[in-house]
C-alpha positions in Angstrom: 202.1 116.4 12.1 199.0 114.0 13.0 198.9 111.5 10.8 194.7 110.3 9.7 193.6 108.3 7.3 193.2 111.4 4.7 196.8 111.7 4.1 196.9 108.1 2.6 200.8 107.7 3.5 202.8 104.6 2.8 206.3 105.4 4.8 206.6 107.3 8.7 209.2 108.0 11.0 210.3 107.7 13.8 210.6 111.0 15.9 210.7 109.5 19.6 213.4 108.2 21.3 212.3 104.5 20.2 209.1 103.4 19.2 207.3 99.9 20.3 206.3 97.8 17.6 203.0 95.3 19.4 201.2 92.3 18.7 198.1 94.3 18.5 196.8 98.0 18.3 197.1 98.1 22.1 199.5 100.0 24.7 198.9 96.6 27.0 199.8 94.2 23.8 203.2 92.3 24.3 205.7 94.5 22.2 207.8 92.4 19.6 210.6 95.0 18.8 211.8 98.4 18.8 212.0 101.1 15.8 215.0 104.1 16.5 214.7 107.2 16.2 214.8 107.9 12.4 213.7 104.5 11.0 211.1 104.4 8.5 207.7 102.2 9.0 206.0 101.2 6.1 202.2 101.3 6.7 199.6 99.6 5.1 196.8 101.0 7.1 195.7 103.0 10.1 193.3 102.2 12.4 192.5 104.7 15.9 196.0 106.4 16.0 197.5 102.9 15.2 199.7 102.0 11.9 199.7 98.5 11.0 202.9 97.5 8.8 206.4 96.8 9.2 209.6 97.9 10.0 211.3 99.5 6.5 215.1 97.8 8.0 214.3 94.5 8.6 210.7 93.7 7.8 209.2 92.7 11.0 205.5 93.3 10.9 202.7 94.4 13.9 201.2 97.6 15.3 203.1 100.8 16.2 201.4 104.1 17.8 201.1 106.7 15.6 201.8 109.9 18.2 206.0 108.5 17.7 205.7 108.9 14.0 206.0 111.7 11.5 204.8 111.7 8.1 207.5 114.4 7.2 210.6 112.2 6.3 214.1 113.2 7.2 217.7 112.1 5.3 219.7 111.4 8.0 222.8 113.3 8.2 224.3 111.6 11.8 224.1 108.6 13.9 224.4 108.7 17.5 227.5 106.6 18.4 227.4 107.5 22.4 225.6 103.7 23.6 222.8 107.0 24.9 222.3 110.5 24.1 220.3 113.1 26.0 218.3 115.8 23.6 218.4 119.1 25.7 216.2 122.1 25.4 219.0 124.1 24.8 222.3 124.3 23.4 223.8 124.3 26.9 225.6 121.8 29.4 222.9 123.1 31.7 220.0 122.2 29.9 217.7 119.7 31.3 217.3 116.4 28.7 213.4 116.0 27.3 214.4 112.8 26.0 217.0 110.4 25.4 218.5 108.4 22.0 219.9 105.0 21.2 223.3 104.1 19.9 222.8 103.9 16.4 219.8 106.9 15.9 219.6 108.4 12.8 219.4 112.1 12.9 219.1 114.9 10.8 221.3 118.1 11.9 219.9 121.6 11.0 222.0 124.2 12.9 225.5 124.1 15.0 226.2 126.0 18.2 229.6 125.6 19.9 229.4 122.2 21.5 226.1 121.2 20.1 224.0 120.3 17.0 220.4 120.9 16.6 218.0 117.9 15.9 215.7 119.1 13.1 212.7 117.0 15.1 213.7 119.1 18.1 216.5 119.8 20.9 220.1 119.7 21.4 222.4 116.7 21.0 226.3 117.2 21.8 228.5 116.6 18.9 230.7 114.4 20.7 227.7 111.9 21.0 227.2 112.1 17.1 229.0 111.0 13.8 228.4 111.5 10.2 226.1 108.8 9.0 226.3 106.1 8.3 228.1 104.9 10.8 230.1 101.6 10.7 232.1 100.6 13.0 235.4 99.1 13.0 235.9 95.8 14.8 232.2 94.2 16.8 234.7 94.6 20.2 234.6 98.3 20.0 230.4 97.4 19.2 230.8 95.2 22.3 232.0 97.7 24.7 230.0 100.8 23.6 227.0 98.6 24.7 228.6 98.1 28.0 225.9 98.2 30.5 222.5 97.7 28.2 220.1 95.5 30.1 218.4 92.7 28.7 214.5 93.6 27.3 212.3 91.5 25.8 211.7 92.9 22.5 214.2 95.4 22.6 216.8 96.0 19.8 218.6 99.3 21.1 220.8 100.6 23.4 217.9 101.0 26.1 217.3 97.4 26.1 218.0 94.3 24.2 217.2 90.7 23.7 219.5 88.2 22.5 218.3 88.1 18.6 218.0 92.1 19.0 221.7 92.4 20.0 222.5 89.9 17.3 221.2 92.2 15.0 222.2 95.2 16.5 225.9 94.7 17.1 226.2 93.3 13.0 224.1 96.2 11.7 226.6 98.4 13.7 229.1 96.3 11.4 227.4 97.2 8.0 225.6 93.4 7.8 221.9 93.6 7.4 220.3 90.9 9.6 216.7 89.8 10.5 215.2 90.8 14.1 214.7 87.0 14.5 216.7 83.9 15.8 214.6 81.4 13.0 214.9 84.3 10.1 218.5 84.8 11.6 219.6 80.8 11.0 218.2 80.7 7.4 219.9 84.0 6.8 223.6 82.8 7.6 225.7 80.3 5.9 226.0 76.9 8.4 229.8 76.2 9.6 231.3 73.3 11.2 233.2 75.4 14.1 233.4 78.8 14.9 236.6 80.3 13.2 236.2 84.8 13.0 234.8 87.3 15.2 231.0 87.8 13.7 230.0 84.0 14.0 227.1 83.9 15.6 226.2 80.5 17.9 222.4 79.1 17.7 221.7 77.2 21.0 218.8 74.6 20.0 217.0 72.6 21.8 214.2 70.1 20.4 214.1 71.3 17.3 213.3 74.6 18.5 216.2 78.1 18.8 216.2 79.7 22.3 219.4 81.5 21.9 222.2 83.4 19.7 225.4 85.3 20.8 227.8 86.4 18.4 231.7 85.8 18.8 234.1 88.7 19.4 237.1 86.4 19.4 237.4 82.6 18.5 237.3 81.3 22.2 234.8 84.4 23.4 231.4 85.0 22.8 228.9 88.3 23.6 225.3 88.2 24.1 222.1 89.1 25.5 221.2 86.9 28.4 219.1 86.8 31.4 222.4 86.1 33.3 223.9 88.7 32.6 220.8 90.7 33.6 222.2 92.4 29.8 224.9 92.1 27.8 228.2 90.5 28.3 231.1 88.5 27.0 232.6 85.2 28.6 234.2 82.2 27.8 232.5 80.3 24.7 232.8 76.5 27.1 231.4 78.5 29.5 228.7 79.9 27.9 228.0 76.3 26.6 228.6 74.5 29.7 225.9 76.4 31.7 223.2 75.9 29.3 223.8 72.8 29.0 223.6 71.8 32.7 220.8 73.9 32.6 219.0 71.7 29.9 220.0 68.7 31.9 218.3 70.2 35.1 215.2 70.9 33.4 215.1 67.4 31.8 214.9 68.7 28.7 216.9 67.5 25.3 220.5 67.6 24.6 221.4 71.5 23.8 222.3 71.5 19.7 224.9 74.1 18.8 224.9 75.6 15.4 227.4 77.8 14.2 226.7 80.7 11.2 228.5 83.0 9.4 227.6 86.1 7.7 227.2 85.1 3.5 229.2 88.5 2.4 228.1 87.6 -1.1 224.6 88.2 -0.5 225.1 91.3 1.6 224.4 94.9 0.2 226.6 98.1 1.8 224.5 100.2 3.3 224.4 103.8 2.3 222.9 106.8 3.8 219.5 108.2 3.5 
């Protein structure tokens, strides 16, 4: 449904594969972050097909283009848990995709047919790619590996693309934790700790007073994140991953590198529910 300025809404969703959240009301504005398919953004006004607002999961704020949204809201009934997952025309392994859905997708399911489940904003998804929302995952190595191959995109938090304080929050919301998009909002969210200890630390890289960087630990001497190395994400040795940007501070003539450990504050942590 086209959204105008009659209908006065507060809350839309997301009904595209991901939608772009800008600086500015422009399709040439640098894009800041990423909304899934079946997020809510709250609006506070809407100017030339443009909603100005922010994010309903993690308040981040900016411009997103109208033609992904719906005013009709949806109660999600599945999350996709496949890292990507084509929406076909029909219910058929023959079927040619007309889009494609992130890892962690909310979706509403309206009909079933063999193999498949129908997407009440349109097409086929196979129920293998799907799970009852929400979905929490186990253990952030299974997170890990299911986002095997995602490239590194600036402004990207999904499985099409991430940067590093995208995957941070990702890969923990995958976990239940609710994060901010981020790196500053991500330090002053977690509780400070002397040394990494449990999988779910996440390491701050700072340098002049100033965060560049964040990967979260998937084992106390391993560390996964989203790095222009890497071309994406990947896991390596923790004195690795601190040894090379540190020589690469050194060869810029830059500061010492500060590492900063934090650790989710489970006290302050609500579960999150469906719908």
């Amino acid at each position: 449904m086209t959204i105008s300025r009659d209908h006065m809404v507060t809350r839309i969703q997301v009904v595209a594969g991901i939608a772009w959240l800008r600086a500015q009301a422009d399709r040439d504005a640098s894009p800041e972050s990423q909304l899934l398919a079946g997020e809510y953004f709250d609006v506070a006004e809407t100017v030339n097909g443009w909603a100005n607002g922010k994010c309903a999961v993690d308040g981040f704020s900016g411009f997103v283009d109208l033609s992904d949204f719906s005013i009709e809201l949806s109660r999600p009934s599945h999350a996709v848990a496949a890292r990507v997952a084509p929406v076909l025309a029909e219910p058929s392994t023959h079927s040619h995709p007309t889009g494609y859905l992130s890892m962690g997708s909310a979706v509403t399911v309206t009909e079933a047919s063999d193999r498949f489940l129908r997407w009440d904003r349109g097409g086929w998804l196979y129920k293998v790619h799907l799970a009852p929302w929400p979905l929490i995952w186990d253990d952030i190595t299974s997170v890990v590996k299911a986002l095997e191959g995602t490239p590194f995109v600036w402004g990207g938090r999904s499985a099409f693309g991430m940067d590093c304080a995208g995957f941070v929050q990702f890969s923990l919301g995958c976990l239940g934790w609710s994060i901010p998009r981020d790196l500053p909002e991500q330090f002053l969210a977690l509780m400070p700790c002397e040394a990494p200890g449990a999988p779910c630390d996440v390491v701050f890289l700072r340098r002049g007073g100033e965060l560049f960087h964040a990967g979260v630990l998937i084992a106390p001497d391993t560390i996964a994140h989203a790095g222009r190395r890497f071309a994406g994400i990947g896991a390596e040795p923790l004195g690795r991953y601190l040894r090379c940007h540190d020589i690469d501070a050194k060869r810029q003539s830059r500061s010492q590198v500060e590492v900063i450990f934090g650790r989710i504050d489970v006290s302050n942590q609500v579960p999150r529910k469906g719908g």
